[in-house]
C-alpha positions as CSV (number, residue, x, y, z in Angstrom):
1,X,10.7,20.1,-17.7
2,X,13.6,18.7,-17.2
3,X,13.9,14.6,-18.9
4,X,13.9,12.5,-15.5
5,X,17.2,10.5,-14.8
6,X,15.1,7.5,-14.6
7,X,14.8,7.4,-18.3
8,X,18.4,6.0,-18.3
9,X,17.0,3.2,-16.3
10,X,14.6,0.1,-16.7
11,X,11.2,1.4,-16.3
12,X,9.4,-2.1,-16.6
13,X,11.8,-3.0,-13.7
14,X,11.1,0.2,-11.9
15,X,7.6,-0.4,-12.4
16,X,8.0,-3.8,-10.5
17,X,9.7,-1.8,-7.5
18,X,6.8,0.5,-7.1
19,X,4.3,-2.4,-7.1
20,X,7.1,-4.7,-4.3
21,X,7.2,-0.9,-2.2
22,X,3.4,-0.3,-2.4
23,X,2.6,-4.0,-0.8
24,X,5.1,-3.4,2.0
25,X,3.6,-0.5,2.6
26,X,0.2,-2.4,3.5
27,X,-1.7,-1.2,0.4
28,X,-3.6,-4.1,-0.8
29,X,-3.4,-3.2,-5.1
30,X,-1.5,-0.6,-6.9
31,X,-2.0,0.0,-10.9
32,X,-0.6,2.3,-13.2
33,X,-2.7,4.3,-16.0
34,X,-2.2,7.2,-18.7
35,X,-4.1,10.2,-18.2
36,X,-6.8,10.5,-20.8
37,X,-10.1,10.7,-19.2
38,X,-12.1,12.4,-22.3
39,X,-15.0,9.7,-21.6
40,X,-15.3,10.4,-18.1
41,X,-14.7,14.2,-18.7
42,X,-17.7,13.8,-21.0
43,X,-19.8,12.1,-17.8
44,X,-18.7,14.5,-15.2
45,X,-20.0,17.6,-17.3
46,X,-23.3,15.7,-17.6
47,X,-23.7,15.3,-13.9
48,X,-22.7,18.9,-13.2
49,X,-25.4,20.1,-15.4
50,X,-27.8,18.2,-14.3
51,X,-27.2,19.6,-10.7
52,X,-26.5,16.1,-9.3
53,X,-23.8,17.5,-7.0
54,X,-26.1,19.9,-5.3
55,X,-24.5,22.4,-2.9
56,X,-21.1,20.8,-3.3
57,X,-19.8,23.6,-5.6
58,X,-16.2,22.6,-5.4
59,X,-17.4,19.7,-8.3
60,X,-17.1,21.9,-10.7
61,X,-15.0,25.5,-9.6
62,X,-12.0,23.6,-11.0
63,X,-13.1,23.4,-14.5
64,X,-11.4,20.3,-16.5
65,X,-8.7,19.9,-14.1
66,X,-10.2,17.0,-12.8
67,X,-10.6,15.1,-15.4
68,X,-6.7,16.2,-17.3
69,X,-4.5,15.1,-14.5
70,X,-1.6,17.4,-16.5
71,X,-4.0,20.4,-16.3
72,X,-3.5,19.4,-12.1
73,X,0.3,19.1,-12.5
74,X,2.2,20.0,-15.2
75,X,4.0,17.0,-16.9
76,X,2.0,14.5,-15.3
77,X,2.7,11.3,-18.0
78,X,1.2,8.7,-15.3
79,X,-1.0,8.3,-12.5
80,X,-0.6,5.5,-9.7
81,X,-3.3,4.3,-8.0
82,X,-3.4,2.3,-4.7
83,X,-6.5,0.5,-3.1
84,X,-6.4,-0.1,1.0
85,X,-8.9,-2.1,2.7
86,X,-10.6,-0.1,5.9
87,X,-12.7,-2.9,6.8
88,X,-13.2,-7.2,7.1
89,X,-15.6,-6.9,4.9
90,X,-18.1,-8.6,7.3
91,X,-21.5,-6.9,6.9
92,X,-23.3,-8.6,8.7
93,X,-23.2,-7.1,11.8
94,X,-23.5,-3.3,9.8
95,X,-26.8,-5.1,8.4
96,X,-27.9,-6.2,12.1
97,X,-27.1,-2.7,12.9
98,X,-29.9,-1.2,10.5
99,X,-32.6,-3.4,12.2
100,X,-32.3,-1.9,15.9
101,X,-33.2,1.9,15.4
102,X,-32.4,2.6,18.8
103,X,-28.5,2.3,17.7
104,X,-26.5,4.6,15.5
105,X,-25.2,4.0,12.0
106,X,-22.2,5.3,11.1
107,X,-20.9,4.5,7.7
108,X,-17.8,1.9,8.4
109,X,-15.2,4.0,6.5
110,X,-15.6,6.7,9.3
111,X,-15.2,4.3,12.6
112,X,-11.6,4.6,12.9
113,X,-8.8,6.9,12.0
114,X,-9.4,9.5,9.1
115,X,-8.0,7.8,6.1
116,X,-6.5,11.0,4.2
117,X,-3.8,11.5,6.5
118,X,-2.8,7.4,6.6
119,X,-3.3,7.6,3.0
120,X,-1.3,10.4,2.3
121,X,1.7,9.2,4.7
122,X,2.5,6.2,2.8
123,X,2.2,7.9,-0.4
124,X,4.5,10.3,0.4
125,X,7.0,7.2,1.5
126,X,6.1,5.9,-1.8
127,X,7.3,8.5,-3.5
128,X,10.4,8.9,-1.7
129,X,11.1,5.3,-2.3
130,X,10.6,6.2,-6.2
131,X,13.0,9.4,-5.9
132,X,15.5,7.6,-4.0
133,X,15.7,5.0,-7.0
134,X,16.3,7.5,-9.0
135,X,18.9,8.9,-7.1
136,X,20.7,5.9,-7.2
137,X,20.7,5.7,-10.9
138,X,21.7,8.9,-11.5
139,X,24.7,8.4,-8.9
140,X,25.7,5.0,-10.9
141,X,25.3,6.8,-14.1
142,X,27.7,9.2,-13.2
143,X,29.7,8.7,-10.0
144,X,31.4,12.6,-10.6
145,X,28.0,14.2,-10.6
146,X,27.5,16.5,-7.7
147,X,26.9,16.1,-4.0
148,X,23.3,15.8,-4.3
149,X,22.8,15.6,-0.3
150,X,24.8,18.8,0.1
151,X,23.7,20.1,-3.4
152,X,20.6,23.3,-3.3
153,X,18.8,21.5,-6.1
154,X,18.5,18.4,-3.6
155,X,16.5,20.9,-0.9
156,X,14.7,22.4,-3.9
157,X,10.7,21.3,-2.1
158,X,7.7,23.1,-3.6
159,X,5.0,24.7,-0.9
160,X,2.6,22.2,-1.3
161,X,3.9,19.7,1.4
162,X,2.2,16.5,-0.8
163,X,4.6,17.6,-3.9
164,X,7.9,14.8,-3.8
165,X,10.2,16.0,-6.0
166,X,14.1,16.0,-6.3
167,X,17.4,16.7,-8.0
168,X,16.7,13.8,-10.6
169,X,13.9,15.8,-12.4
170,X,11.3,13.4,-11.3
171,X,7.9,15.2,-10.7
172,X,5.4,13.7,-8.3
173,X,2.5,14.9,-6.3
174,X,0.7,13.0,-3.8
175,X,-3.4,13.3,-3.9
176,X,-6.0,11.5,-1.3
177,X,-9.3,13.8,-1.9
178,X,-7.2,16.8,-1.8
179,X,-7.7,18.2,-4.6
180,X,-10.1,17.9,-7.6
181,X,-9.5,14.0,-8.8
182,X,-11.3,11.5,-11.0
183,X,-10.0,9.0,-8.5
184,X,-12.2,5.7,-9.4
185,X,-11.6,6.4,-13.5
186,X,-8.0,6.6,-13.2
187,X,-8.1,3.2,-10.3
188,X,-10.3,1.7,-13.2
189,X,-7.9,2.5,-15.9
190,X,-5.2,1.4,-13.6
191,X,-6.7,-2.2,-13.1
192,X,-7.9,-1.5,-10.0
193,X,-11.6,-2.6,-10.7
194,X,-14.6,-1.2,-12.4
195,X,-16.7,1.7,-11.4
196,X,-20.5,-0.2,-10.2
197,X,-24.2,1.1,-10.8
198,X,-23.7,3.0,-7.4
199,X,-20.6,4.6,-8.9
200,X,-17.9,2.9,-5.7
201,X,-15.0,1.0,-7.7
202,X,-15.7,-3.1,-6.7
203,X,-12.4,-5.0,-7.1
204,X,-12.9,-8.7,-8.3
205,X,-11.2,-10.0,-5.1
206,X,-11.7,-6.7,-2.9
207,X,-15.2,-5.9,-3.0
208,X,-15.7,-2.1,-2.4
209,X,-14.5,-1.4,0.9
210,X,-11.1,0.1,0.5
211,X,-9.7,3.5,-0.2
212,X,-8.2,5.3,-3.3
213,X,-5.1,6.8,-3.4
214,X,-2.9,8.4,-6.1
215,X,0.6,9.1,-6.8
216,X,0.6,12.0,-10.2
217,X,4.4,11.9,-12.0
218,X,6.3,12.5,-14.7
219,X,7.7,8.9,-15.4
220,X,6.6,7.4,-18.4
221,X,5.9,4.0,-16.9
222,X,4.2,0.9,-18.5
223,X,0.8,0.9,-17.9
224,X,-1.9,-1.7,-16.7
225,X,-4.9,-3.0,-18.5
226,X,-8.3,-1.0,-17.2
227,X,-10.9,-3.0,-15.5
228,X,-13.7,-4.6,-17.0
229,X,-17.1,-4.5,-15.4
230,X,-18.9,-7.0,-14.0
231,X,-21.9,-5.7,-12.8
232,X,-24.4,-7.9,-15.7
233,X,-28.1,-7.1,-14.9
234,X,-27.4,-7.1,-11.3
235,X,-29.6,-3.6,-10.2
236,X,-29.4,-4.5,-5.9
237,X,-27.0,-1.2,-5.4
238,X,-30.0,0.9,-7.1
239,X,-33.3,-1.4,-5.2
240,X,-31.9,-1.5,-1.8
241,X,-31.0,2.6,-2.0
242,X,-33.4,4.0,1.0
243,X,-33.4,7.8,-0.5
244,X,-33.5,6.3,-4.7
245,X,-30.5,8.0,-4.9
246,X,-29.1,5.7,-7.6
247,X,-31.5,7.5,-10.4
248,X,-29.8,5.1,-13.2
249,X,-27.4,2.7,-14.1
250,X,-23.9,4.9,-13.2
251,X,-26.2,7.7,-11.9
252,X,-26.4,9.2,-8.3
253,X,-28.2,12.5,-7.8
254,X,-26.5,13.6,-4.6
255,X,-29.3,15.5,-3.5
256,X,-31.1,12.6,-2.5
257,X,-28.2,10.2,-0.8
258,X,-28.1,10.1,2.5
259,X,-24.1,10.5,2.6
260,X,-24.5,14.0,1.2
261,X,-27.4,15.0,3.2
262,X,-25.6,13.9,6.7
263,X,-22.3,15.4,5.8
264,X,-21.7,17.8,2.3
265,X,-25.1,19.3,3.4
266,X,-24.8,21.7,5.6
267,X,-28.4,23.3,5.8
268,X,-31.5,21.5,6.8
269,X,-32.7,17.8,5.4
270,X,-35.2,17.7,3.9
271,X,-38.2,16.4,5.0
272,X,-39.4,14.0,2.1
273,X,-35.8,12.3,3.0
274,X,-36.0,11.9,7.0
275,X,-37.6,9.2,7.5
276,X,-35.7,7.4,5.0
277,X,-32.8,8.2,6.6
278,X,-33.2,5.6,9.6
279,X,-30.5,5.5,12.1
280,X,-28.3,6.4,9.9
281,X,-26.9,9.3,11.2
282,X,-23.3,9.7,9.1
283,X,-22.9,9.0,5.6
284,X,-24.8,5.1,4.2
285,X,-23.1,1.7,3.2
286,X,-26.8,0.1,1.8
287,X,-25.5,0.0,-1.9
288,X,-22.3,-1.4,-0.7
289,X,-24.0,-3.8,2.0
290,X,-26.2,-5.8,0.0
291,X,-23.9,-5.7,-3.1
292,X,-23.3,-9.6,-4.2
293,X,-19.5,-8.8,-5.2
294,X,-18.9,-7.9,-1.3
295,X,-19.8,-11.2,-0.1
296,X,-16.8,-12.8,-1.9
297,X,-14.5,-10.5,-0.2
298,X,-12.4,-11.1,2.8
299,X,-9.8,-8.3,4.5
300,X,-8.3,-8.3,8.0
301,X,-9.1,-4.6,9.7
302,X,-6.0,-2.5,9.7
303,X,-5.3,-1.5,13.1
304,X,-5.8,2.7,12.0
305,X,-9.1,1.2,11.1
306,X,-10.5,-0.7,14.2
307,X,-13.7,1.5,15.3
308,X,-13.1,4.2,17.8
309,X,-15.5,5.3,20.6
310,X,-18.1,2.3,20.2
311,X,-18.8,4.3,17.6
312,X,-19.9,0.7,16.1
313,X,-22.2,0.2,18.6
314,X,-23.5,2.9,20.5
315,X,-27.1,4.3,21.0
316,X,-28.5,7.2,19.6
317,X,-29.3,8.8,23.4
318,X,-26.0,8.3,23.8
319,X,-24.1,10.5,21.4
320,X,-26.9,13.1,21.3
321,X,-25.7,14.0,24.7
322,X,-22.1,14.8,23.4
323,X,-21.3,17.9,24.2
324,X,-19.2,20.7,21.3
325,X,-16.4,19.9,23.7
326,X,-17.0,16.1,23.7
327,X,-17.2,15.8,19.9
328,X,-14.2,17.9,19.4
329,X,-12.4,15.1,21.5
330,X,-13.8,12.0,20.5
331,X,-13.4,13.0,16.5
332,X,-10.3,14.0,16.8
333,X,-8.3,12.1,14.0
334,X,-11.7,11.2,12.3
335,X,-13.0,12.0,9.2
336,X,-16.6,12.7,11.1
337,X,-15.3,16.1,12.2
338,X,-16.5,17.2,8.4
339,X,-20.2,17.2,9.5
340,X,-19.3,19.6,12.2
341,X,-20.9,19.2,15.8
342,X,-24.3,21.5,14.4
343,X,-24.3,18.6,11.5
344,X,-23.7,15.5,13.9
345,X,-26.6,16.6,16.3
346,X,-28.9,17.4,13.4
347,X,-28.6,14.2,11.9
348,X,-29.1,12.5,15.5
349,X,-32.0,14.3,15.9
350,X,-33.4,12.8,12.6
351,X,-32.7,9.1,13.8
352,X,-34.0,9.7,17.1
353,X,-37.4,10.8,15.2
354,X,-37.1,7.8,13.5
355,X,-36.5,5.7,16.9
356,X,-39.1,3.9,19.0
357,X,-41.2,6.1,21.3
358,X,-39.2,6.0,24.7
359,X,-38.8,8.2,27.3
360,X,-34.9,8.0,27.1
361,X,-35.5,9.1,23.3
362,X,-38.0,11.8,24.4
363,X,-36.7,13.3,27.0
364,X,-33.2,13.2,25.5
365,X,-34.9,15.7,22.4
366,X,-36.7,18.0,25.1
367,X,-33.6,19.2,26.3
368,X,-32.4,20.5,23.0
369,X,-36.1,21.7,22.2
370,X,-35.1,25.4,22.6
371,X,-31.5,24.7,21.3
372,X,-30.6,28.0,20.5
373,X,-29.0,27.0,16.7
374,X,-32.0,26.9,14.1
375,X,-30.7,24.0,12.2
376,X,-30.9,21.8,16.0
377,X,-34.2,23.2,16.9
378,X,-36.0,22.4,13.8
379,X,-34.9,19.2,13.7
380,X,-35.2,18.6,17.1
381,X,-38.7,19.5,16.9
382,X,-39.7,17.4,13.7
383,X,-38.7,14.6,16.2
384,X,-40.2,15.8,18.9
385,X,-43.4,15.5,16.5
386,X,-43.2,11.9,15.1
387,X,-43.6,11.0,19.2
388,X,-46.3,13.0,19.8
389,X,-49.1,12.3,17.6
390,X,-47.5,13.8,14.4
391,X,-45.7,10.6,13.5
392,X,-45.6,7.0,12.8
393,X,-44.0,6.4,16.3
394,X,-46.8,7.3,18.7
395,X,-46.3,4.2,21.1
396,X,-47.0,5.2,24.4
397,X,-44.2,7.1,26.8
């Protein structure tokens, strides 16, 4: 691989450039770490074969690539990470939201736009940013070089649109959970924070709502001093878990959290975890919630991020009657289109078996009684039962 022009230049200076670009970008942290992961490699295999990740196969069909960034993208010397804030951090009205079971819950990461592609777009202008500065060395370096603007090695793009890389032999790729990523290790390494008993990266100042991002390339620049945890004997992530998902200290067996079961799981919930499940009815914030270090946080709600839809506050009748044709259009630019509409309905159908015995909340289930999908109808129908006798919810209709 070619040696990147940016050698020739300050890379503690550069490195102060990326961090100025990445605030004016809107992200609220950016860190730079090394690649070795053998520790967390180590971890990852033990989960794997313990079946933690359940049907979510992809975990481990990329062998070690996820945890040897370089294995990902040849030459990668450096990873940079960036943390942005989806929320104001206020939970209490999330927490109000869990107490009326008449109300969807929709984890608060998912109420507004879907974060890979805002993500991704100011990464990429990252990058560019970073190339550019190159550019400009190389040009200063040697003001007879050739035309890069005009030049073929200047249009040379590689097929995977998230790939930035230029005439200067600078190699970058862009990555937002597309593609297999240790993403909290390497924010951890990077300074970002430390990786919590429920396994979410808590910032000191941040708390735990925010994305990850990375930027993968081939610079050689100085990196920042990992995270320390702070966690101490604090164990309210693992008590406050509705499913006991959090199985240890570091620890989630996926099979049990409610995140996987309402959206990696495409097949029936089962039963033992229904109930449990609430009105939550896409993915759950209870270890995040309740965690002390989120209290101390404070974040204004990017505008991409303001909820969509009422999706904040709407009742369970209510989006049960979406049609495939009205979840199509109001997911449109969400990450909630991963559950599917078969998904979305199905978990619905679990909260509304959970709800208070209504007729609203009855008859609302008795027109998808005979749904003509399996997954719907059984689920439909364990609902159905908890408000006829079967249940704990056999107030009277």
């Amino acid at each position: 691989m070619p040696t990147p022009i940016a050698l020739q230049h300050d890379l503690a200076s550069l490195t102060q450039d990326i961090k100025r670009w990445g605030t004016e970008l809107g992200f609220q942290d950016i860190g730079i770490s090394d690649v070795n992961l053998e520790r967390d490699e180590m971890h990852l295999n033990d989960w794997l074969q313990k079946r933690f990740h359940g049907s979510m196969d992809y975990m481990a069909a990329h062998g070690n690539k996820r945890s040897r960034p370089a294995e990902l993208m040849p030459g990668t010397l450096r990873v940079i990470s960036v943390r942005l804030d989806y929320t104001d951090t206020n939970a209490a009205n999330a927490q109000q939201r869990l107490t009326e079971p008449d109300r969807a819950y929709v984890s608060r990461y998912a109420l507004g736009r879907d974060y890979h592609k805002v993500l991704r777009q100011r990464l990429k202008a990252l990058a560019a940013k970073i190339e550019k500065a190159c550019e400009d060395v190389r040009l200063a370096a040697n003001p007879l070089d050739i035309d890069i603007e005009n030049s073929d090695a200047h249009t040379n793009t590689s097929s995977r649109e998230d790939n930035v890389n230029g005439a200067t032999g600078v190699s970058q790729r862009v990555f937002v959970d597309s593609a297999p990523v240790l993403e909290k290790a390497l924010a951890r390494d990077a300074g970002l924070g430390w990786i919590g008993k429920h396994t979410n990266l808590i910032n000191h100042q941040g708390g735990s709502w925010f994305f990850l991002g990375e930027l993968f390339t081939n610079l050689p620049l100085p990196i920042d001093t990992p995270a320390t945890n702070h966690c101490g004997t604090c164990t309210t992530c693992i008590d406050v878990c509705p499913t006991k998902a959090i199985v240890a200290p570091y620890q989630v067996d996926a099979r049990r959290c409610i995140s996987y079961l309402t959206i990696e799981n495409k097949g029936a919930i089962p039963e033992e975890f229904r109930k449990m499940m609430g009105n939550r009815i896409y993915g759950c914030d209870d270890c995040q919630l309740f965690c002390p270090w989120n209290k101390f946080a404070h974040s204004d709600v990017p505008e991409d991020f303001v909820p969509r839809h009422e999706l904040d506050n709407s009742t369970l009748t209510t989006l049960f009657k979406w049609s495939a044709e009205d979840f199509d259009l109001n997911t449109r630019g969400s990450a909630i289109r991963r559950t599917g509409y078969v998904g979305w309905i199905r978990n619905i159908a679990v909260a509304l078996g959970n709800a208070p015995s209504t007729p609203e909340v009855v008859q609302a289930l008795e027109l998808r009684e005979h749904d003509s999908n399996p997954i719907v109808k059984e689920h439909v129908c364990w609902a159905l039962a908890q408000h006829r006798g079967c249940g704990h919810n056999t107030s009277s209709i």
